[in-house]
FINU-113534 format. One record per residue (C-alpha): residue number from 1; residue in one letter; z, y, x negated. Coordinates in steps of 0.02 Angstrom, whole numbers, plus 50000, padded with zeros to 5 digits. Each point is the difference from the previous one (the first is absolute). Layout:
<semis>
[semi NUM,'A',[Z,Y,X]]
...
</semis>
This chain:
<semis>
[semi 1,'X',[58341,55206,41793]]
[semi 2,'X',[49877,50035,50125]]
[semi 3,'X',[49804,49992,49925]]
[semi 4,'X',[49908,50190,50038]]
[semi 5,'X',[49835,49991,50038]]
[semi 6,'X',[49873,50161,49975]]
[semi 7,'X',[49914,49960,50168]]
[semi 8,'X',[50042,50069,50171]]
[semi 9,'X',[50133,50138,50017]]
[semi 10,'X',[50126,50013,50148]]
[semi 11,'X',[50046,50160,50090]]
[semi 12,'X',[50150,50072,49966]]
[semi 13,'X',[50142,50045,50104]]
[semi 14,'X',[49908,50180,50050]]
[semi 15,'X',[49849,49932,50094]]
[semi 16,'X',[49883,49970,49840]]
[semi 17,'X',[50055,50152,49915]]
[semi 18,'X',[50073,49876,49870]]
[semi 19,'X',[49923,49848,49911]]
[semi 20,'X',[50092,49858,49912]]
[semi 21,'X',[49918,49855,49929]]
[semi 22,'X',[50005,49835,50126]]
[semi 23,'X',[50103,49839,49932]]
[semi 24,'X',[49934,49834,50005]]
[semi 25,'X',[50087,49945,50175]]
[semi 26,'X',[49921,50154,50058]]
[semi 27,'X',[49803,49972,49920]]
[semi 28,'X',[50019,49840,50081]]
[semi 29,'X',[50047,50054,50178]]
[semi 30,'X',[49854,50108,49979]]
[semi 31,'X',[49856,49859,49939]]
[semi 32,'X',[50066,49906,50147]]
[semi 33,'X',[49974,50154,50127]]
[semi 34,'X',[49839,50018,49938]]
[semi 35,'X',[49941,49806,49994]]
[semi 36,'X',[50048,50013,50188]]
[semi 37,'X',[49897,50139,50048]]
[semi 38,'X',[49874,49926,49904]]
[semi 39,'X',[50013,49833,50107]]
[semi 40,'X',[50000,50102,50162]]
[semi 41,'X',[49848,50064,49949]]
[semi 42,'X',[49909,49848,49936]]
[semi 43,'X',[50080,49926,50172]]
[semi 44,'X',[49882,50157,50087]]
[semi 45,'X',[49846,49956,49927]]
[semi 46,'X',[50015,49831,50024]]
[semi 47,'X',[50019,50014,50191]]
[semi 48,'X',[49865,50111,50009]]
[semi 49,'X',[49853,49900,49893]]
[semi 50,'X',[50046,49840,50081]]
[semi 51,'X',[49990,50067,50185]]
[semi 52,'X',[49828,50094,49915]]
[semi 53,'X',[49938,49837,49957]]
[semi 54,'X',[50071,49903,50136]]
[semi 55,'X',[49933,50097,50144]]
[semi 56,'X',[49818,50016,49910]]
[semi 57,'X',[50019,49790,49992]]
[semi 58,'X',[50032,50007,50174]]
[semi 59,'X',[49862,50084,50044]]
[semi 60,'X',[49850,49900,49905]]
[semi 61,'X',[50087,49843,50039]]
[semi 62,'X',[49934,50020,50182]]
[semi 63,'X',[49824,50035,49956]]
[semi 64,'X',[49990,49899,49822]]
[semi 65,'X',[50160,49886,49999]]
[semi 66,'X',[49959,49939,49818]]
[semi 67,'X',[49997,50169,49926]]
[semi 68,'X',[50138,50063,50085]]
[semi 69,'X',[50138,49837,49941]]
[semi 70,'X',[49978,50069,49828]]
[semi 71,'X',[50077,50175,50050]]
[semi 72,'X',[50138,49952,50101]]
[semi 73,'X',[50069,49876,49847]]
[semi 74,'X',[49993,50187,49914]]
[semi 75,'X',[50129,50056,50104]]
[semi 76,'X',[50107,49837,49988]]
[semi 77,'X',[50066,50059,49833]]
[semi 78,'X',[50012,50190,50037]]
[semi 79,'X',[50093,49996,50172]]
[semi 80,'X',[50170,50002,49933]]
[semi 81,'X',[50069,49869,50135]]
[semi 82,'X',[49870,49858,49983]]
[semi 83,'X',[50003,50045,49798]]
[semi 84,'X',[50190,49969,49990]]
[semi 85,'X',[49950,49825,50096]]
[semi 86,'X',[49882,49939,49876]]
[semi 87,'X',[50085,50055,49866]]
[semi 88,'X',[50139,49914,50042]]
[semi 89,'X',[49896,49854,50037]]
[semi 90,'X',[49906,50014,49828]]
[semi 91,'X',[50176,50023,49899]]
[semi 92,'X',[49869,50143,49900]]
[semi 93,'X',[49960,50179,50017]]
[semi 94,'X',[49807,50048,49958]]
[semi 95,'X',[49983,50126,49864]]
[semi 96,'X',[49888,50180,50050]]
[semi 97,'X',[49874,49956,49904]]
[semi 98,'X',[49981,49821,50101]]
[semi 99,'X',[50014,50096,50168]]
[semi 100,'X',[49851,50099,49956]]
[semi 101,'X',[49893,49848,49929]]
[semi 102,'X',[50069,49913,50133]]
[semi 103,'X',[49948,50132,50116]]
[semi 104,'X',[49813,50018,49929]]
[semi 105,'X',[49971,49833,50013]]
[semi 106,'X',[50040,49985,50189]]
[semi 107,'X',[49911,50156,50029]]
[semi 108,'X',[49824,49940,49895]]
[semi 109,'X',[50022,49818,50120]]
[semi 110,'X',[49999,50109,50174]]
[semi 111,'X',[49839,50114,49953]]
[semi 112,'X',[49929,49802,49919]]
[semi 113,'X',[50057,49946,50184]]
[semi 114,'X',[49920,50168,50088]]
[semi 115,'X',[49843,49993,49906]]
[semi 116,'X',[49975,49826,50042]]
[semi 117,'X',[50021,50007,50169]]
[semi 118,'X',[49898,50145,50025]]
[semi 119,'X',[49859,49882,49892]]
[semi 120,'X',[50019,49874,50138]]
[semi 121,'X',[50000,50107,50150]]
[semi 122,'X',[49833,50109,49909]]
[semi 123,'X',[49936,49809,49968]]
[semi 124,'X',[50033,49961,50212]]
[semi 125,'X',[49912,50151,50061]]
[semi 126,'X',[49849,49956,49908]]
[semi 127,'X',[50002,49820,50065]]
[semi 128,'X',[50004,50073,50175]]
[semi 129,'X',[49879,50133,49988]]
[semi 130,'X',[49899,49858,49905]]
[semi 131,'X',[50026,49897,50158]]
[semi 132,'X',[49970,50133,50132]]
[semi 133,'X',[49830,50039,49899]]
[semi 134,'X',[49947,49821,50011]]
[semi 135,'X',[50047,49992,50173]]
[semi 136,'X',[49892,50139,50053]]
[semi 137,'X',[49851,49939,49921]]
[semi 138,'X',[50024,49834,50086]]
[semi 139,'X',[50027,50096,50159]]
[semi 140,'X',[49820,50085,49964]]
[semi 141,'X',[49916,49856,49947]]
[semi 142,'X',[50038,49890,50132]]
[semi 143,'X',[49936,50147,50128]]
[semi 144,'X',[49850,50041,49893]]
[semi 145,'X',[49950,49795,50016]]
[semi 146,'X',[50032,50033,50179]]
[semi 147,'X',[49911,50156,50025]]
[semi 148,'X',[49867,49998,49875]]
[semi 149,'X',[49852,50047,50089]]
[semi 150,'X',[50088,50162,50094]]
[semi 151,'X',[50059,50045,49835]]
[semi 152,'X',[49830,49993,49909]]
[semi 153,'X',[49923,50073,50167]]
[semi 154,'X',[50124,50161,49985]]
[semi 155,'X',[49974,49996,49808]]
[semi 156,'X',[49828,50022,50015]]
[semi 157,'X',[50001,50130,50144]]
[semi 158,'X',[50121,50128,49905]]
[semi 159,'X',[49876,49995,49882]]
[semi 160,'X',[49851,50027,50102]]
[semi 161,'X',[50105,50166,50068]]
[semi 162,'X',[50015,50065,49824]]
[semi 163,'X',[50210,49961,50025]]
[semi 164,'X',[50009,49929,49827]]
[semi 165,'X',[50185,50021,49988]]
[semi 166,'X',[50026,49910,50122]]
[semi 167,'X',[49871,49872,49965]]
[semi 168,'X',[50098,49980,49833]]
[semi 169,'X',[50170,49992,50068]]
[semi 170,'X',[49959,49848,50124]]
[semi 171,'X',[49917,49889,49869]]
[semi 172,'X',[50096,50044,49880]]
[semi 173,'X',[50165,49928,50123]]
[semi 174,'X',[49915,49824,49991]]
[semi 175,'X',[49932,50007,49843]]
[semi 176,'X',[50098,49860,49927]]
[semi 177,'X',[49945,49871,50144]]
[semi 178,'X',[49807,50072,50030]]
[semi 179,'X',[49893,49915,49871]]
[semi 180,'X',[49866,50069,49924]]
[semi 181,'X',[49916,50105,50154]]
[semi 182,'X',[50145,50098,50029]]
[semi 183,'X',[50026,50041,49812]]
[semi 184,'X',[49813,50056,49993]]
[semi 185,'X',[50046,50121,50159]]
[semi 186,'X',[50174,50057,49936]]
[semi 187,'X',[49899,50051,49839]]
[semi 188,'X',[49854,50078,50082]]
[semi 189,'X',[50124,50109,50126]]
[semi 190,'X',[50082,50067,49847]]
[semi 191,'X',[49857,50046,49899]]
[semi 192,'X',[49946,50093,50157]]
[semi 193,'X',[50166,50077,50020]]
[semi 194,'X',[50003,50088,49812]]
[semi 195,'X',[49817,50060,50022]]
[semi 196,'X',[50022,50075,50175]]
[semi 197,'X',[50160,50070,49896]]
[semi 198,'X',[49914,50070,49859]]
[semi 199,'X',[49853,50081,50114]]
[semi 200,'X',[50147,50079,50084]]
[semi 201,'X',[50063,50059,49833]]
[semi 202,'X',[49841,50070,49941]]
[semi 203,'X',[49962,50076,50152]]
[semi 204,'X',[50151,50103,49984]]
[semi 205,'X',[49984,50033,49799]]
[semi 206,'X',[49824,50081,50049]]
[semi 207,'X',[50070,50099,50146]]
[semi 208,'X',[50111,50070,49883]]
[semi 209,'X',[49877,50053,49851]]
[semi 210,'X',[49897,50114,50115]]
[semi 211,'X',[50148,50097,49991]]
[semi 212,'X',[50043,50008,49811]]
[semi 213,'X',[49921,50122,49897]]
[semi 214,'X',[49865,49929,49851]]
[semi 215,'X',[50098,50070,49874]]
[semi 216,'X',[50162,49931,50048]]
[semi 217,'X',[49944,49853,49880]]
[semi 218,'X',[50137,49914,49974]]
[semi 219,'X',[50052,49972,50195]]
[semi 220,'X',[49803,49947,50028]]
[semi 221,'X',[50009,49883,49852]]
[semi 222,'X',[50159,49898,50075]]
[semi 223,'X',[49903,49978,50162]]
[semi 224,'X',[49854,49930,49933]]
[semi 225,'X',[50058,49894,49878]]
[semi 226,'X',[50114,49935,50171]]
[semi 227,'X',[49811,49994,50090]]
[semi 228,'X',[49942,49899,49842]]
[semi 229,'X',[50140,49873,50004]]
[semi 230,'X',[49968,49968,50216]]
[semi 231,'X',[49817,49995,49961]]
[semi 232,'X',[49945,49969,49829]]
[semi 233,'X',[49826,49963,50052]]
[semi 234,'X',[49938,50188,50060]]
[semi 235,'X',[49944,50081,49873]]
[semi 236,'X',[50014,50172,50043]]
[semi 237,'X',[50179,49987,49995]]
[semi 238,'X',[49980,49941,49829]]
[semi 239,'X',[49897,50136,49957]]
[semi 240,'X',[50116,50137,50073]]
[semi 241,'X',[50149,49935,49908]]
[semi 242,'X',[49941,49982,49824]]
[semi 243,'X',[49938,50208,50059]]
[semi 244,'X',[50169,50029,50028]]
[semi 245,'X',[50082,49919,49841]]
[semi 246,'X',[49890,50109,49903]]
[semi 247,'X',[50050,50141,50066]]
[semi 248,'X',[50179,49973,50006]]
[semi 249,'X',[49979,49948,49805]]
[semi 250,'X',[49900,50167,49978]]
[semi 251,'X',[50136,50094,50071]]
[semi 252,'X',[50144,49909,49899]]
[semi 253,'X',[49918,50050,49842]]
[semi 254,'X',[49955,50180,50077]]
[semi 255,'X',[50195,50018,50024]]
[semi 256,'X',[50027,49935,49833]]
[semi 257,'X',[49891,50109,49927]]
[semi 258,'X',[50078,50156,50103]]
[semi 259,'X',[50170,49933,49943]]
[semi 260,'X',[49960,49989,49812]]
[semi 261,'X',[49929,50185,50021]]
[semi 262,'X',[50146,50068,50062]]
[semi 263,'X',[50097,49953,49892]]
[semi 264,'X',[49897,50050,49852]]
[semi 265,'X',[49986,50178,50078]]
[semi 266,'X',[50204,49989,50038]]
[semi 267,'X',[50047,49985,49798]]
[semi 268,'X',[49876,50135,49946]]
[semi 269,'X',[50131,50139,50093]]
[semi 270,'X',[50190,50023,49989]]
[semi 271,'X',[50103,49922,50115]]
[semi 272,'X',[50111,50160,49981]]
[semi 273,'X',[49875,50159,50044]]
[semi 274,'X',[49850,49927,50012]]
[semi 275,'X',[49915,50062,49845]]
[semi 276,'X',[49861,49921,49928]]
[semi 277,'X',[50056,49945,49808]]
[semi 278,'X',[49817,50013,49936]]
[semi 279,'X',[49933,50139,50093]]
[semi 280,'X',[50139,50097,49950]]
[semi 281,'X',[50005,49988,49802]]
[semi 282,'X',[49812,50050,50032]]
[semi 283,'X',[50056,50161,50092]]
[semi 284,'X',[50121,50027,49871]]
[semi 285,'X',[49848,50007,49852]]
[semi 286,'X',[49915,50128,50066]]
[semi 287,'X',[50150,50108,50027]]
[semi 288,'X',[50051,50145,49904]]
[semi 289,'X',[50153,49968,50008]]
[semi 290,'X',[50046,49797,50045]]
[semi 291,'X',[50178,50015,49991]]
[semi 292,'X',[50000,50127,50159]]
[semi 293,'X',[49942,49868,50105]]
[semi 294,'X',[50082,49967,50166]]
[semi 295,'X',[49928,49885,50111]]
[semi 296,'X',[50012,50050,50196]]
[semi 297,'X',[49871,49861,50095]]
[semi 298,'X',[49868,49860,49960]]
[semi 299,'X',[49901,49929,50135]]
[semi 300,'X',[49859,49877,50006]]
[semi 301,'X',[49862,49923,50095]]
[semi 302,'X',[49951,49809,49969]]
[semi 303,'X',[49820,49971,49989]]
[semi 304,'X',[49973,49810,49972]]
[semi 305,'X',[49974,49988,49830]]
[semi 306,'X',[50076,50163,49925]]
[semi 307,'X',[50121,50131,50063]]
[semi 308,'X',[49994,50196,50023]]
[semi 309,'X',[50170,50084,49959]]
[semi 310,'X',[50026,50188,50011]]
[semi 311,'X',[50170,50054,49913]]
[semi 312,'X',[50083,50188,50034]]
[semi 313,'X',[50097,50073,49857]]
[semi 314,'X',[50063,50148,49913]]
[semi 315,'X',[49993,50073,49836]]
[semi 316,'X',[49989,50157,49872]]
[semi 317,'X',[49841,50055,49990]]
[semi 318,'X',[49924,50121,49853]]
[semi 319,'X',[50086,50144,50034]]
[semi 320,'X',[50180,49870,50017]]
[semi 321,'X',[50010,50018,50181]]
[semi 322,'X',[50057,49866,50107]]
[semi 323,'X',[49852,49962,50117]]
[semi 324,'X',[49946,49848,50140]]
[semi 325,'X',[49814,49898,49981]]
[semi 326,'X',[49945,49852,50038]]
[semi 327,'X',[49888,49835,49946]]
[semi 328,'X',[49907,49872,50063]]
[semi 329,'X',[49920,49855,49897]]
[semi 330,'X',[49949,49814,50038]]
[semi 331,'X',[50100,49878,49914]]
[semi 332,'X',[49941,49791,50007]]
[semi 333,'X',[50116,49857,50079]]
[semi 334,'X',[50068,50009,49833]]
[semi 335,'X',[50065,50185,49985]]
[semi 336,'X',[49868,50029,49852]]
[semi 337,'X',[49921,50177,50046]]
[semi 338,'X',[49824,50001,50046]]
[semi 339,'X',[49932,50200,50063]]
[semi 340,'X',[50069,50166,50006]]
[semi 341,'X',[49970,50057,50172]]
[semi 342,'X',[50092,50181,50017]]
</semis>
């Protein structure tokens, strides 16, 4: 008898409608069907991973031949054709897992090969421009030797027409071949150079104070310590900038101060109506009747070192009618009361 399996079921005889159970001849007609597609598919990926890797071989093997070798032999055993031939040849099939080793080995060798050649070529250009340096300065040297008295001559001339760039741009050329005179030169032109720079600067720097207010402190303060650093040795522009720091540390701790008020002033009212807590449980005590209280505005004027709040209200007076009045007391930083006023 005929082994049933609880796998697969076949269609029955009304287009699926009906389901029997397969037989054995039948499971294994259908195993094989699918071990075929599966083979198509494997087939698939194959071809398309080893043209991948052959074509990217291809293409460093004509710019790095040593890194691109490794790629190609990638391909050998995924391009189904040249596979079946070394299999064949080998009498062994490679397992996945030794493709993929296989595979990451090859592909760690060409960027080993890359990197290498690229260290070599990096290593060439330096040599050259190494060369081409050396080259130059024989170049110059050998003209300097030549030339030495026009050189010095013109050297010595930019100088005398206050062109100290210049100056420092010639003997600086021949520096390496000029001996001592032209190193004394080179250094003079560029000492020269920075201080005609730096007048330049400072010339500019005061231009532009004249037009900044004194009590923009902390602009004049930047610009004088910049005047100190291009000319320590005048004193006034010592002078002016340790002015300057002191009053841009005075008005740090004046904003400080302002800030620290505020917000002392800022917790002695609600956030809600703006009633003052203190001033009005003081209100409230000389009421005749507290619990009619109803707060309409509080406003205040800061005076440094205290405050002056004036509050609007209603309430019952004697006769239990509901009337409006007003206070005004000073209060300290704190919110402790100080003076009636109204």
């Amino acid at each position: 008898m005929a082994k049933v399996f609880n796998g697969p079921y076949k269609a029955g005889p009304a287009g699926g409608a009906k389901k029997t159970l397969l037989t054995d001849i039948d499971y294994e007609a259908y195993n094989a069907q699918k071990e075929s597609e599966k083979d198509i598919l494997s087939e698939r990926r194959h071809w398309f991973f080893g043209c991948l890797f052959l074509l990217i071989g291809t293409f460093i093997l004509f710019s790095v031949p040593l890194a691109g070798i490794p790629i190609i032999l990638i391909s050998t055993f995924l391009l189904p054709p040249i596979r079946s031939l070394v299999y064949s040849a080998a009498r062994k099939d490679v397992s996945a897992k030794g493709k993929v080793l296989l595979s990451a080995t090859l592909i760690v060798l060409s960027g080993f090969m890359y990197k290498q050649h690229d260290d070599r070529q990096a290593e060439q250009q330096l040599a050259e421009q190494v060369r081409q340096v050396e080259e130059i300065r024989h170049q110059e040297a050998e003209y300097f030797n030549a030339n030495r008295e026009q050189i010095i001559a013109s050297i010595n001339q930019h100088l005398l027409s206050k062109s100290y760039e210049a100056a420092a741009a010639e003997s600086g050329k021949y520096l390496s071949a000029g001996g001592e005179e032209l190193k004394s030169l080179n250094l003079q032109a560029k000492q020269l150079l920075v201080q005609t720079q730096n007048n330049e600067e400072i010339s500019k720097i005061l231009a532009e104070l004249k037009a900044i207010p004194v009590k923009e402190y902390e602009k004049n303060r930047l610009l004088y310590l910049r005047l100190v650093d291009l000319d320590p040795s005048k004193k006034r522009y010592a002078e002016k900038l340790k002015f300057y720091t002191k009053k841009v540390e005075e008005q740090e701790e004046r904003i400080a101060a302002d800030t620290e008020r505020a917000i002392k002033i800022k917790k002695q009212f609600s956030p809600i109506d703006g009633r003052h807590y203190n001033f009005e449980r003081l209100i409230k005590t000389e009421m005749n009747d507290p619990s009619s209280y109803e707060h309409v505005e509080t406003g205040y004027w800061n005076r440094g070192d205290h405050i002056v709040v004036k509050t609007i209200f209603r309430g019952k007076n004697s006769y239990g009618a509901l009337v409006k009045d007003s206070a005004t007391a000073k209060f300290n930083l704190d919110g402790e009361f100080l003076q009636l006023l109204e």
